[in-house]
FITI-626986 format. One line per 10 residues: number of its first residue (from 1); their letters; for each residue x, y, z of N, C-alpha, C, O. Coordinates in nm, 4 decimals, decimal comma. Example, Ala and Ser with C-alpha at 12.3 -4.5 7.8 and 13.67 -1.06 7.14 Angstrom:
2
1> AS> 1,3190 -0,5690 0,7800 1,2300 -0,4500 0,7800 1,3200 -0,3300 0,7800 1,4236 -0,3319 0,8465 ~ 1,2850 -0,2250 0,7080 1,3670 -0,1060 0,7140 1,2900 0,0030 0,7870 1,3409 0,1138 0,8039
//
This chain:
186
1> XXXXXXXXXX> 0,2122 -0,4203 -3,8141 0,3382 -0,4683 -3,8658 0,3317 -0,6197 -3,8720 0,2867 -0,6852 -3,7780 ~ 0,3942 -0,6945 -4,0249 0,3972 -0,8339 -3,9966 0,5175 -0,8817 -3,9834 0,6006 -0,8144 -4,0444 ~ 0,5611 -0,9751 -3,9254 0,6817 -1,0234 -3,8478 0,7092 -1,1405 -3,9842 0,6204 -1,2051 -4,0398 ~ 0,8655 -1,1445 -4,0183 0,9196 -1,2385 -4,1130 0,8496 -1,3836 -4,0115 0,8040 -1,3843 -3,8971 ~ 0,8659 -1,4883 -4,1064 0,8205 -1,6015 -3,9757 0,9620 -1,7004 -4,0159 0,9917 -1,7348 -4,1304 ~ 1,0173 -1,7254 -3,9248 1,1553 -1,7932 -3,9188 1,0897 -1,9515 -3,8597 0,9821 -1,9889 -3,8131 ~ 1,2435 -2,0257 -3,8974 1,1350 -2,1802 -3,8726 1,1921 -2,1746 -3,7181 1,2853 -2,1116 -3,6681 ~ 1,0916 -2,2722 -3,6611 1,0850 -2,2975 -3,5351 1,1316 -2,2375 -3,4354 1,2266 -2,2912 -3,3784 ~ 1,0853 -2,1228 -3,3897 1,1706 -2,0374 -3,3081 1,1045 -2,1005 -3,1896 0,9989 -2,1636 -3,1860 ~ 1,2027 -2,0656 -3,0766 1,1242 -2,1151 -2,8958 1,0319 -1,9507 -2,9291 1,0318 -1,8588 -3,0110
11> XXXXXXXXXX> 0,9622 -1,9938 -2,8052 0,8988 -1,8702 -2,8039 0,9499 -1,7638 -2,7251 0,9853 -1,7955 -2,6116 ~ 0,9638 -1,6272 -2,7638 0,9939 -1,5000 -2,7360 0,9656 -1,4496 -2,6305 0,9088 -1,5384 -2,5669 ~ 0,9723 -1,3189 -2,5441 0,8960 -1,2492 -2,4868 0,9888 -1,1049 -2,4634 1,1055 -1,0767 -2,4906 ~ 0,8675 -1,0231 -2,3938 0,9293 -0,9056 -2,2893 0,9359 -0,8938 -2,1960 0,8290 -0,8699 -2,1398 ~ 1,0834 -0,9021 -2,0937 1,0436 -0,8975 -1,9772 1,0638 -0,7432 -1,9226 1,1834 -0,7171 -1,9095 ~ 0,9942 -0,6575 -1,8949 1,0333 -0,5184 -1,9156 1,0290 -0,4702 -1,7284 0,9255 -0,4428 -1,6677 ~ 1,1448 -0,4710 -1,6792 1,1845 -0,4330 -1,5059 1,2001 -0,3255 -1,4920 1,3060 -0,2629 -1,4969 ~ 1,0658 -0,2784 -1,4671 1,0584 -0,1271 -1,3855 1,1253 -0,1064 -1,2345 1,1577 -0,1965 -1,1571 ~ 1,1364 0,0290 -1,2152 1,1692 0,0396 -1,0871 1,2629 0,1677 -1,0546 1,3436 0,2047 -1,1399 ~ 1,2524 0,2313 -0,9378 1,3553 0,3410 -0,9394 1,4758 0,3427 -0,9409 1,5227 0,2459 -0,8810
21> XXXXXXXXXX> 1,5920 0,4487 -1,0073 1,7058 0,4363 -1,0197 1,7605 0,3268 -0,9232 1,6831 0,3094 -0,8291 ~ 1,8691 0,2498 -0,9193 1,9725 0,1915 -0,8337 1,8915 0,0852 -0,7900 1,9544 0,0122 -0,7133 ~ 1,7640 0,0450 -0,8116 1,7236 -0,0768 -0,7749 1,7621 -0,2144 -0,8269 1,7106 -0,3140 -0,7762 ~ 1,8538 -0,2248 -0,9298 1,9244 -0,3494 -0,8790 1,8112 -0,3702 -1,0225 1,7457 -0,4700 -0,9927 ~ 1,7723 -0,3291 -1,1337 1,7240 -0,3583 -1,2865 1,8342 -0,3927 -1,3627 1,8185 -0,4985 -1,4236 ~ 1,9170 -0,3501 -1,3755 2,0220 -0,3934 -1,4765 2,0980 -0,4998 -1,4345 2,0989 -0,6033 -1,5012 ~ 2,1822 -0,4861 -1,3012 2,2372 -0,6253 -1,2529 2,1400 -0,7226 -1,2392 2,1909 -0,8341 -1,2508 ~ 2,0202 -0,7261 -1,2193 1,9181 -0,8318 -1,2254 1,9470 -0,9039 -1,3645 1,9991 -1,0137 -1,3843 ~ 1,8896 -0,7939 -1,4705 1,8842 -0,8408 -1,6050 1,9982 -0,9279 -1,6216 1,9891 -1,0482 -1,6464 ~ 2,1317 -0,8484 -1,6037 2,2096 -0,9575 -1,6632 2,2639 -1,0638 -1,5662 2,3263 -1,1504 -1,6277
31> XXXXXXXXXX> 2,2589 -1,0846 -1,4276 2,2584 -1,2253 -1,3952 2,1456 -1,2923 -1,4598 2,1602 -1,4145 -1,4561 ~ 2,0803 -1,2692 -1,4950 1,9004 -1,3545 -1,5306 1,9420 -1,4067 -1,6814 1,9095 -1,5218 -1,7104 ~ 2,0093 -1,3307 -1,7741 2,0727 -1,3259 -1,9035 2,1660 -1,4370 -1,8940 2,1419 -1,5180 -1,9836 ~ 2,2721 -1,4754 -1,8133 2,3909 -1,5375 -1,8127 2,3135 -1,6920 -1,7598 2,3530 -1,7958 -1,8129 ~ 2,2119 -1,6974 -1,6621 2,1686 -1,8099 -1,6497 2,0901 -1,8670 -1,7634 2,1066 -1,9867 -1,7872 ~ 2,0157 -1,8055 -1,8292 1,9299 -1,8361 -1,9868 2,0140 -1,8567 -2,0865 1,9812 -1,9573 -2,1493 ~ 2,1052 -1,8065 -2,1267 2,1811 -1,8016 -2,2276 2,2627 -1,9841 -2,1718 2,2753 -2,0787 -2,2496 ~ 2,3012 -1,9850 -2,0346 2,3194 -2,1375 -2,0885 2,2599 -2,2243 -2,0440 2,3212 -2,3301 -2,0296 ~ 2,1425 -2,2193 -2,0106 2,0769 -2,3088 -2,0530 2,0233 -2,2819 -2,2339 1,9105 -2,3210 -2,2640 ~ 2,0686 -2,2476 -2,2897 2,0752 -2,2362 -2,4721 1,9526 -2,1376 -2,5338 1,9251 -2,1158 -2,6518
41> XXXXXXXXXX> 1,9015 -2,0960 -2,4350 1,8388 -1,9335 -2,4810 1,8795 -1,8335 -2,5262 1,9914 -1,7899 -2,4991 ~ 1,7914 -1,7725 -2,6100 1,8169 -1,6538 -2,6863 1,7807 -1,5991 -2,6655 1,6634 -1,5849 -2,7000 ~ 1,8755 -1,4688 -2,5490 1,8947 -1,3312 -2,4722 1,9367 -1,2448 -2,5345 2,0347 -1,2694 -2,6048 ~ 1,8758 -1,0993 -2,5339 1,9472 -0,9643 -2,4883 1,8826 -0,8912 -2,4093 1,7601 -0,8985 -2,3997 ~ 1,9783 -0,7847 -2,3200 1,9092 -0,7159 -2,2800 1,9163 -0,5847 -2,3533 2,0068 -0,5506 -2,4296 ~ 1,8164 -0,5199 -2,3226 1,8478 -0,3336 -2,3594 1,8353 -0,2898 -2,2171 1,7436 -0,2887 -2,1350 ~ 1,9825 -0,2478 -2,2180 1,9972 -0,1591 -2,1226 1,9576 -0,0495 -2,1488 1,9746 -0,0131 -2,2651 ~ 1,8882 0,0480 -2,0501 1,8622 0,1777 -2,0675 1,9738 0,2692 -2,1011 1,9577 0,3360 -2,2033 ~ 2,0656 0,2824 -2,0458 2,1793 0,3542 -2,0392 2,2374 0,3416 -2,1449 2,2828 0,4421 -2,1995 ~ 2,2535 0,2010 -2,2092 2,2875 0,2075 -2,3654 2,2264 0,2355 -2,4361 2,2869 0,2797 -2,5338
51> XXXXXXXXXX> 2,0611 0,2351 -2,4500 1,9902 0,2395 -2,5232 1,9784 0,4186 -2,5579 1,9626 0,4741 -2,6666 ~ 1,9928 0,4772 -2,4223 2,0059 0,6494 -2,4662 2,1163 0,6655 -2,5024 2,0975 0,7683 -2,5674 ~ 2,2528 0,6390 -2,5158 2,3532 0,6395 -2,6037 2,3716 0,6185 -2,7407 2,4554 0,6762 -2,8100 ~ 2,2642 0,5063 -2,7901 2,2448 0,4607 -2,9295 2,1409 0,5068 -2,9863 2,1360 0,6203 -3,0336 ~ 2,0445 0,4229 -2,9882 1,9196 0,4587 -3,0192 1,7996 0,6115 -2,9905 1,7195 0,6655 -3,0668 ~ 1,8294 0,6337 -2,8782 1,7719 0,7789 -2,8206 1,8341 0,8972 -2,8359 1,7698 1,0022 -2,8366 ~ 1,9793 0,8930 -2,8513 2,0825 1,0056 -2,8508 1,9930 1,1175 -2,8453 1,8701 1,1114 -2,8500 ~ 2,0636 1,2194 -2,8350 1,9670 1,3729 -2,8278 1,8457 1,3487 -2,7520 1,7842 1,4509 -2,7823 ~ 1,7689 1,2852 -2,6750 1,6326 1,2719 -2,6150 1,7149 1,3470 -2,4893 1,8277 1,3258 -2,4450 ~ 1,5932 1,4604 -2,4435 1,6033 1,4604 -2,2894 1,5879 1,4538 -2,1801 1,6828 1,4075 -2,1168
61> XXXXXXXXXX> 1,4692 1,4936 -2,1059 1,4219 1,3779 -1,9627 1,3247 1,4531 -1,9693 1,2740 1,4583 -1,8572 ~ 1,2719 1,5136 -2,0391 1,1012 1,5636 -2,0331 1,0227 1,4604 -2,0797 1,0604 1,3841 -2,1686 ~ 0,9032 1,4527 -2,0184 0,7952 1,3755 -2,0413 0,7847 1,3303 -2,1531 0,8338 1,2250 -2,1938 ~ 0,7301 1,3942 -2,2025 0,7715 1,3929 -2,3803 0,8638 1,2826 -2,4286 0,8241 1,1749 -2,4731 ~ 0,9878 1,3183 -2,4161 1,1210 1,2456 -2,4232 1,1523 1,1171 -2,3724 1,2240 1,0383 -2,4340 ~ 1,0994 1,0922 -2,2586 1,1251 0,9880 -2,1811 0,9629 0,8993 -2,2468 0,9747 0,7768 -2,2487 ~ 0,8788 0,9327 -2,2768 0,7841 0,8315 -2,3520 0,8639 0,8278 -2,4788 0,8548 0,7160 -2,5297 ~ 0,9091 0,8774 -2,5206 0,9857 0,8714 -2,6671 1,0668 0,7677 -2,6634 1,0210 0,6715 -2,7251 ~ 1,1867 0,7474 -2,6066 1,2374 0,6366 -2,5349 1,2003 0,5422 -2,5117 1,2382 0,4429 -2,5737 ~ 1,1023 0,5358 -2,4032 1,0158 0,3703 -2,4144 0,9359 0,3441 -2,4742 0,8873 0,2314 -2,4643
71> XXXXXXXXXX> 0,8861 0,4384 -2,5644 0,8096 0,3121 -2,6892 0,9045 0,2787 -2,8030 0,8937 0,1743 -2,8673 ~ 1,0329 0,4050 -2,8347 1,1615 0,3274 -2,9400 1,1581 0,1704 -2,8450 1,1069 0,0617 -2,8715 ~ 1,2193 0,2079 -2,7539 1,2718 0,0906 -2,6667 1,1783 -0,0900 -2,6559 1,2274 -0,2027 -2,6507 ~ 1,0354 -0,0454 -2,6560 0,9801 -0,1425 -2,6416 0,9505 -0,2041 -2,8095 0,9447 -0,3236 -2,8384 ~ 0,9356 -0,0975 -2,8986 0,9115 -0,1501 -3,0213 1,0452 -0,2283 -3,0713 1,0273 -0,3339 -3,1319 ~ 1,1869 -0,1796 -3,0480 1,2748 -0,3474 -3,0534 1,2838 -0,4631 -2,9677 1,3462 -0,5689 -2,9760 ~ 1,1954 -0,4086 -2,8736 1,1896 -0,5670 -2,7782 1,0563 -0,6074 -2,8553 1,1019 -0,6976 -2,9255 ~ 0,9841 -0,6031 -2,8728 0,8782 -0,6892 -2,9442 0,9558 -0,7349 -3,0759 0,9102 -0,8262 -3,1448 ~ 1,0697 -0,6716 -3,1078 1,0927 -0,7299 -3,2641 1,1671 -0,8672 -3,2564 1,1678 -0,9803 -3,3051 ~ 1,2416 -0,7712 -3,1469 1,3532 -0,9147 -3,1522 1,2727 -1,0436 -3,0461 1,3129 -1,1598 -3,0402
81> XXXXXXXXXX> 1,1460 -0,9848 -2,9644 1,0919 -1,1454 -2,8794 1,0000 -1,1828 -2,9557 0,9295 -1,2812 -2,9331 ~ 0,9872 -1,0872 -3,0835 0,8798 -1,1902 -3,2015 0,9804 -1,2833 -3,2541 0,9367 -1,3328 -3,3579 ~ 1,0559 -1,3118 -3,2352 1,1721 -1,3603 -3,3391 1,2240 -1,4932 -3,2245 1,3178 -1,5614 -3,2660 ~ 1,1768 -1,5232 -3,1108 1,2052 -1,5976 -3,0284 1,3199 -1,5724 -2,9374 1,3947 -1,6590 -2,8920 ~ 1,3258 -1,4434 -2,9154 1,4277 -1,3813 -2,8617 1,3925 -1,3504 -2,6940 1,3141 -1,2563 -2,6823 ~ 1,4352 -1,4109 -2,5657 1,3948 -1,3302 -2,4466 1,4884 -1,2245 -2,4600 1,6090 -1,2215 -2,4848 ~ 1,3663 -1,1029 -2,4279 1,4619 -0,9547 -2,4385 1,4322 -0,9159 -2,2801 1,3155 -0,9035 -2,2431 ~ 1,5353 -0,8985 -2,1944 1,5037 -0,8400 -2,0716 1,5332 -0,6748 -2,0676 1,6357 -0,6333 -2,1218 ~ 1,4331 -0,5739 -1,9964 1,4780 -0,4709 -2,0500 1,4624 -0,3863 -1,8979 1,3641 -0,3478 -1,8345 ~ 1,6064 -0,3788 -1,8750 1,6068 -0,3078 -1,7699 1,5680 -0,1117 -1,7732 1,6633 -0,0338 -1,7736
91> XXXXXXXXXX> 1,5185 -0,0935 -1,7738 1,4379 0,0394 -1,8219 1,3609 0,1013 -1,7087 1,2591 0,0336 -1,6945 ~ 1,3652 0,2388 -1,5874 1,2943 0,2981 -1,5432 1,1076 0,2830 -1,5844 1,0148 0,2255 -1,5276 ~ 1,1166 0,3582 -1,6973 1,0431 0,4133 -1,7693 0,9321 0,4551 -1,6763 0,8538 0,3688 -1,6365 ~ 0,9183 0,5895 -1,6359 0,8676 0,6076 -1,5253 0,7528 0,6359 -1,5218 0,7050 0,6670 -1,4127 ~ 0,6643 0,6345 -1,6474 0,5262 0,6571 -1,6082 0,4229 0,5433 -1,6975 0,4541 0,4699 -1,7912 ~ 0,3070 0,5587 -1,6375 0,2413 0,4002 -1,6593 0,2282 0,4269 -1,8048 0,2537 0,3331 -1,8803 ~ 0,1969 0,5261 -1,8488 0,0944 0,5590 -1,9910 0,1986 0,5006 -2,0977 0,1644 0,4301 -2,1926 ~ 0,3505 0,5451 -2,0654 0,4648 0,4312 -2,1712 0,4704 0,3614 -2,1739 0,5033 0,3056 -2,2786 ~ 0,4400 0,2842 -2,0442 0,4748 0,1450 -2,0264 0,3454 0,0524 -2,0683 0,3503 -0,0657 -2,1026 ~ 0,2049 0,1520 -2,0547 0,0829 0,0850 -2,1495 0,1173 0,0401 -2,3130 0,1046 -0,0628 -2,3793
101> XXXXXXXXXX> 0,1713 0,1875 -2,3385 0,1566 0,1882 -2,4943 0,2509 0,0532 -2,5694 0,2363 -0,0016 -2,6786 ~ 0,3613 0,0274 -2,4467 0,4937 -0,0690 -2,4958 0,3635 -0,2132 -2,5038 0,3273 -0,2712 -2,6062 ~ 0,3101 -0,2427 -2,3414 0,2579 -0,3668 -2,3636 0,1108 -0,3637 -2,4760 0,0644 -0,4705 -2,5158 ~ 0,0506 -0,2326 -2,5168 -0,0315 -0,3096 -2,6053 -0,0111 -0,3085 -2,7488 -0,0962 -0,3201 -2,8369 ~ 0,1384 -0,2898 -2,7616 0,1636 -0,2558 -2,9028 0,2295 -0,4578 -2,8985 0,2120 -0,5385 -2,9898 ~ 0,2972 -0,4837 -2,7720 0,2858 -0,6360 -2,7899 0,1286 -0,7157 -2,8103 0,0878 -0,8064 -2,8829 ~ 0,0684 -0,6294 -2,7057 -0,0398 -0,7704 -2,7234 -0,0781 -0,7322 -2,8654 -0,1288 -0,8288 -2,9225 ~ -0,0707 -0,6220 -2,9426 -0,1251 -0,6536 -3,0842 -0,0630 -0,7284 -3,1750 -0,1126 -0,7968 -3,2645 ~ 0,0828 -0,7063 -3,1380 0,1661 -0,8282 -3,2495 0,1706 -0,9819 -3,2158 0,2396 -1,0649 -3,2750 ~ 0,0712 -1,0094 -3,0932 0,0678 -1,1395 -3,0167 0,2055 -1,1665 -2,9382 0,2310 -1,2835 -2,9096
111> XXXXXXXXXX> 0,2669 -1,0975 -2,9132 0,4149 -1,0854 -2,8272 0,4105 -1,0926 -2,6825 0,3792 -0,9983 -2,6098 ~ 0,4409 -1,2004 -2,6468 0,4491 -1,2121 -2,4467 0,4880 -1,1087 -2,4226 0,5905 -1,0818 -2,4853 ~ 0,4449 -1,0148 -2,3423 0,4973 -0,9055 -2,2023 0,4684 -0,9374 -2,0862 0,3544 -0,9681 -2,0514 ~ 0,6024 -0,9331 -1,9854 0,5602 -0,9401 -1,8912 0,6105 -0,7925 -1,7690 0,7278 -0,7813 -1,7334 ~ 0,5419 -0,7307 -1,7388 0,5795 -0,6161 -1,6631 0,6196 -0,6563 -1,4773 0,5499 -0,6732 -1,3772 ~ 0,7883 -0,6587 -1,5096 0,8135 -0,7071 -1,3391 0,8596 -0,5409 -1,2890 0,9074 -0,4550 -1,3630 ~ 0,8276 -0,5275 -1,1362 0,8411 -0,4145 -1,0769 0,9634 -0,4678 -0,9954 0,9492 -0,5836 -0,9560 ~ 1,0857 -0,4037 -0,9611 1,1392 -0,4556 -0,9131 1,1518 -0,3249 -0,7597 1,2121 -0,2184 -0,7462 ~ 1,0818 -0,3877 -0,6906 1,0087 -0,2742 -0,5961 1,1389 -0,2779 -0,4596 1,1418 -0,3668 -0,3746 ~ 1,2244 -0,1771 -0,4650 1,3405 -0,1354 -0,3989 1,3171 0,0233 -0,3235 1,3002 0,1318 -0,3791
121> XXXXXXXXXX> 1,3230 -0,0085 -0,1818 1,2946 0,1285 -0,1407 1,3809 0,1981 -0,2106 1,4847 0,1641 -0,2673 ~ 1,3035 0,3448 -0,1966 1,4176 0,4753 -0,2069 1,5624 0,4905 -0,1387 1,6706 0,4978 -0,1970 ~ 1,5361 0,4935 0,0058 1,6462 0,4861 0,0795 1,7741 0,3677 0,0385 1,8953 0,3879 0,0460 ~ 1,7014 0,2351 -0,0080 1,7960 0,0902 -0,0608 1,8892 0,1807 -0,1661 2,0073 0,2154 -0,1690 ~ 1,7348 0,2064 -0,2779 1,8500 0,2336 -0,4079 1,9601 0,4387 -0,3408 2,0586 0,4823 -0,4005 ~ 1,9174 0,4840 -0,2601 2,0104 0,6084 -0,2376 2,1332 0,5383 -0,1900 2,2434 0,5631 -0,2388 ~ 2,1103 0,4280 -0,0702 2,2074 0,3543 -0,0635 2,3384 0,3133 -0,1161 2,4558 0,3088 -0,0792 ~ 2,2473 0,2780 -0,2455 2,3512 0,1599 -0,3410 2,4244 0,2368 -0,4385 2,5418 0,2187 -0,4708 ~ 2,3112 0,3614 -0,5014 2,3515 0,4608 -0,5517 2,4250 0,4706 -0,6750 2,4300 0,5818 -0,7276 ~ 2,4758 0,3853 -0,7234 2,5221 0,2975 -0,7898 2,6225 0,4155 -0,8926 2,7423 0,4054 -0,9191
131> XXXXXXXXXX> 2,5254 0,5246 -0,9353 2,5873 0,6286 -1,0815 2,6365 0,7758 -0,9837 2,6961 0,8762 -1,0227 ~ 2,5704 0,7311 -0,8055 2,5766 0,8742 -0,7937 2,4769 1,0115 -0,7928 2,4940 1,1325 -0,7781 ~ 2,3466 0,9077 -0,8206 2,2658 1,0370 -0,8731 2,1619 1,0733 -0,8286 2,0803 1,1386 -0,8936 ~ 2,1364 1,0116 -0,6249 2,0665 1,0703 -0,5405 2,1820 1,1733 -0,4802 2,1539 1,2912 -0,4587 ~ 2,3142 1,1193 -0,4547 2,3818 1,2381 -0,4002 2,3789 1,3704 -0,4442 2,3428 1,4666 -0,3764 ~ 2,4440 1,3738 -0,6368 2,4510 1,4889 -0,7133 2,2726 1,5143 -0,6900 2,2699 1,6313 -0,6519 ~ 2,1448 1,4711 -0,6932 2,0351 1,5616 -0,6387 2,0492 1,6115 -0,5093 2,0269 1,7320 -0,4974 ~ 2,0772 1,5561 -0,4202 2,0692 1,5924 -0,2996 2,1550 1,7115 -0,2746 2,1084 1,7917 -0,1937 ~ 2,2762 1,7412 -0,3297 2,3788 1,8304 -0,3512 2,3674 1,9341 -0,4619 2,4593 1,9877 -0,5238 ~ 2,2273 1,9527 -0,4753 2,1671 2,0284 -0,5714 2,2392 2,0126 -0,7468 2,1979 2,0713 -0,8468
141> XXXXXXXXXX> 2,3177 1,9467 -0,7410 2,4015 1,9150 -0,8639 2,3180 1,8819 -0,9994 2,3636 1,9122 -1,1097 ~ 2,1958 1,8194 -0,9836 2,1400 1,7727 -1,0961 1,9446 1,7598 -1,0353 1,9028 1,7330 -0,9227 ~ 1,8953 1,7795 -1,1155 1,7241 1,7705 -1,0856 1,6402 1,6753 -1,1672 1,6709 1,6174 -1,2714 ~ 1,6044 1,6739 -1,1451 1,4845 1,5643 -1,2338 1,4870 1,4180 -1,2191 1,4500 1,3347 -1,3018 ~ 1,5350 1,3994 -1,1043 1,6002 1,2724 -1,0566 1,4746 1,1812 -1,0518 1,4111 1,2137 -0,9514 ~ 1,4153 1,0855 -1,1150 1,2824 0,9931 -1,1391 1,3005 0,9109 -0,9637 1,3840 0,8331 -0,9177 ~ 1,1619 0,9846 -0,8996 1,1275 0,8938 -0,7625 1,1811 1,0455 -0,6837 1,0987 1,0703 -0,5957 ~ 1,2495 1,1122 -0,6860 1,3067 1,2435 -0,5799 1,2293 1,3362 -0,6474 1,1106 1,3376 -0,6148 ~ 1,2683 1,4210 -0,7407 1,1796 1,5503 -0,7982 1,1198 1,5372 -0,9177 1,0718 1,6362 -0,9727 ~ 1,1140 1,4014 -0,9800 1,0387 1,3843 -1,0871 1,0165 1,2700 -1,0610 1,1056 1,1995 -1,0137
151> XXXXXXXXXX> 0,8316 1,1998 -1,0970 0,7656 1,1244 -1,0948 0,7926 1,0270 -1,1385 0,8436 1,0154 -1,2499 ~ 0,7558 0,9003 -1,0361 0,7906 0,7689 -1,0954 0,6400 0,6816 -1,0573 0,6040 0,6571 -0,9421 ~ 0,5853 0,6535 -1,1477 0,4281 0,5772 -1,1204 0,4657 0,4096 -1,0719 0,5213 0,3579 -1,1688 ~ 0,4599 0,3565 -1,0113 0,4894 0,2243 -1,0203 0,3550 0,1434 -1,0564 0,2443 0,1861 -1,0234 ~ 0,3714 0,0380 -1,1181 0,2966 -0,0573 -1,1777 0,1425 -0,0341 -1,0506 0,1639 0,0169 -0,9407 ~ 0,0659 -0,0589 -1,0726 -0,0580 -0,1109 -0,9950 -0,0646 -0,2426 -0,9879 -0,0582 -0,3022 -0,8804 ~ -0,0747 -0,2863 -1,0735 -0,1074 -0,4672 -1,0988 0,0540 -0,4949 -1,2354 0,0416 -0,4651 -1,3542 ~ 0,1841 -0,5533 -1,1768 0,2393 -0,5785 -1,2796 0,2323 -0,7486 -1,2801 0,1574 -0,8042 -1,1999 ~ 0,2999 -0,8134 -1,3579 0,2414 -0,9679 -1,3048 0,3652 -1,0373 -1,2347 0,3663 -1,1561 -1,2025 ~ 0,4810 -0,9383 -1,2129 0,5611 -1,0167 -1,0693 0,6071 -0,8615 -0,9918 0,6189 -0,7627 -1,0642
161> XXXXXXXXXX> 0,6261 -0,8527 -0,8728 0,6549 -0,7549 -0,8122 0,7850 -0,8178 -0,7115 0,7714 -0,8832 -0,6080 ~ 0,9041 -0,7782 -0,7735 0,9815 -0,8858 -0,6644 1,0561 -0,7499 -0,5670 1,0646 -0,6306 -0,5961 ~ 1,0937 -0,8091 -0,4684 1,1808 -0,7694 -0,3786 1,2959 -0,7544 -0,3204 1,2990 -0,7852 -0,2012 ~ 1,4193 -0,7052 -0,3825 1,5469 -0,7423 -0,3527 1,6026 -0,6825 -0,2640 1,7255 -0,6899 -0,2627 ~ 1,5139 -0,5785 -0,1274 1,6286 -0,5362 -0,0437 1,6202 -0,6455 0,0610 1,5253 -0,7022 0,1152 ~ 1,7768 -0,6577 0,0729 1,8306 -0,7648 0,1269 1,8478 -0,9067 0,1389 1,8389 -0,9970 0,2221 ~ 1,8804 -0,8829 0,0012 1,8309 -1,0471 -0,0736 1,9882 -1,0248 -0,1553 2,0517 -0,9194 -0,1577 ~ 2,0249 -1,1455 -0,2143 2,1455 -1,1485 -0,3085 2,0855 -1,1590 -0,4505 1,9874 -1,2239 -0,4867 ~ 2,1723 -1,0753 -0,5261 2,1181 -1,1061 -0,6402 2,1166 -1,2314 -0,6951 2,0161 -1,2328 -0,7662 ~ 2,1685 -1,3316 -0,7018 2,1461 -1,4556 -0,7371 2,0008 -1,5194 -0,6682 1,9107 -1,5845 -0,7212
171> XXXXXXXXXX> 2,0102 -1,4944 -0,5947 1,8580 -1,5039 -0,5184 1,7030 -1,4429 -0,6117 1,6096 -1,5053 -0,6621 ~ 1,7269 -1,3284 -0,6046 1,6001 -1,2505 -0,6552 1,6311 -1,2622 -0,7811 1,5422 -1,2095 -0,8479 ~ 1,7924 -1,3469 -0,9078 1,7393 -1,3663 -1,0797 1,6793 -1,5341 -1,0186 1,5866 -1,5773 -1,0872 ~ 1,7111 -1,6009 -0,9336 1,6226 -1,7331 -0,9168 1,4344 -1,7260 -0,8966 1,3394 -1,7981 -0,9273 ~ 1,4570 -1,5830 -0,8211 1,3124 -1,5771 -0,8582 1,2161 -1,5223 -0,9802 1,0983 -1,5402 -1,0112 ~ 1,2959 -1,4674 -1,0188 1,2328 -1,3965 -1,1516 1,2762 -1,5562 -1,2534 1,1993 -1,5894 -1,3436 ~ 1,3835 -1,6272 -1,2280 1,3838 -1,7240 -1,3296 1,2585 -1,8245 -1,2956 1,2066 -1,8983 -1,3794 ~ 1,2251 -1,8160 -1,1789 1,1532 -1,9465 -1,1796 0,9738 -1,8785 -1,2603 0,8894 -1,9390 -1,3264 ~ 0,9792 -1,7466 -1,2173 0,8725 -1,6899 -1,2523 0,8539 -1,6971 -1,4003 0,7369 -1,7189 -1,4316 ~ 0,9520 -1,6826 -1,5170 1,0073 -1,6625 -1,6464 0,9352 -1,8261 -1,6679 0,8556 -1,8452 -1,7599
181> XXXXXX> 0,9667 -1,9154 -1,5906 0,9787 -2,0897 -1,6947 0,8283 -2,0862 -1,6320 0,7549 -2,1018 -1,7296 ~ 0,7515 -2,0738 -1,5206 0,6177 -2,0929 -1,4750 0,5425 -2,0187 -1,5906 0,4290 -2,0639 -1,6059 ~ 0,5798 -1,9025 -1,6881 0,5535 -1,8847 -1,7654 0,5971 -1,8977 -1,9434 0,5365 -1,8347 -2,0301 ~ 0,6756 -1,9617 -1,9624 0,6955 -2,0399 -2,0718 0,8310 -1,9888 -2,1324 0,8878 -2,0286 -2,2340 ~ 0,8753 -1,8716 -2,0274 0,9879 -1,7687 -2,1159 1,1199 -1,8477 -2,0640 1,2176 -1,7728 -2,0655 ~ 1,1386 -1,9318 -2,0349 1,2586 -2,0077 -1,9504 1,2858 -2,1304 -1,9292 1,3836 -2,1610 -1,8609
//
């Protein structure tokens, strides 16, 4: 695919935050969003949760499905961070082989990726719980819960692995921000 070329864009990227449910990916993203945006960056995130509402509708949590999802998902973050856009994308996406196909479909369009793990025990995110949806497993209510009865691979080598139990979130988007400008996205 060739990318329109617009004049002088900053440069783009993906920042794509893995991690199991309730780990604190989406509130990350968008404190991290609200600090970029003023300093005069050009943010969005894709939320997962919106993104299966819009874009994915009808997908369902089979393997299958859920790679279906993150490569839709990653092929508009390369569009819009070819375009000088930081796209933060708070996204599970729970197995490595999607999350390959997302970063080498960037490195072919020459598109920054950067794969952060945002590595939150199990017990933190059952904790925080956030939607509800270690209880409804635990209460037999619902199955396929990614990290409880369905597989969640975490990164091997991602190029930041941060840590937020027991940290404030303003804390852990300062570290991912400082990580973002050490690499040119900030």
């Amino acid at each position: 695919m060739t990318h329109t070329a617009y004049p002088n864009p900053a440069p783009g990227g993906t920042v794509w935050l893995t991690g199991l449910p309730s780990a604190g990916k989406t509130t990350l993203a968008f404190a991290l969003a609200e600090r970029l945006r003023a300093e005069g960056r050009a943010v969005e995130v894709l939320d997962g949760d919106e993104i299966r509402q819009f874009l994915s509708k009808g997908l369902g949590f089979s393997r299958e499905d859920r790679h279906t999802n993150v490569t839709r998902i990653g092929f508009v973050a390369e569009l819009l961070a070819s375009h000088g856009v930081t796209v933060l994308v708070p996204v599970i996406a729970p197995h490595v082989a999607g999350r390959e196909v997302v970063r080498d479909h960037h490195r072919r369009e020459g598109t920054a990726y950067l794969e952060v793990h945002v590595a939150t025990p199990m017990e933190v995110c059952a904790e925080r719980d956030v939607k509800g949806l270690y209880a409804k497993q635990a209460a037999g209510e619902i199955s396929g819960l990614t990290g409880v009865d369905d597989p969640y691979e975490a990164p091997a080598a991602p190029e930041l692995r941060l840590q937020t139990q027991g940290r404030a979130v303003a804390e852990s988007a300062a570290e991912l921000h400082a990580f973002l400008t050490e690499r040119g996205l900030a």
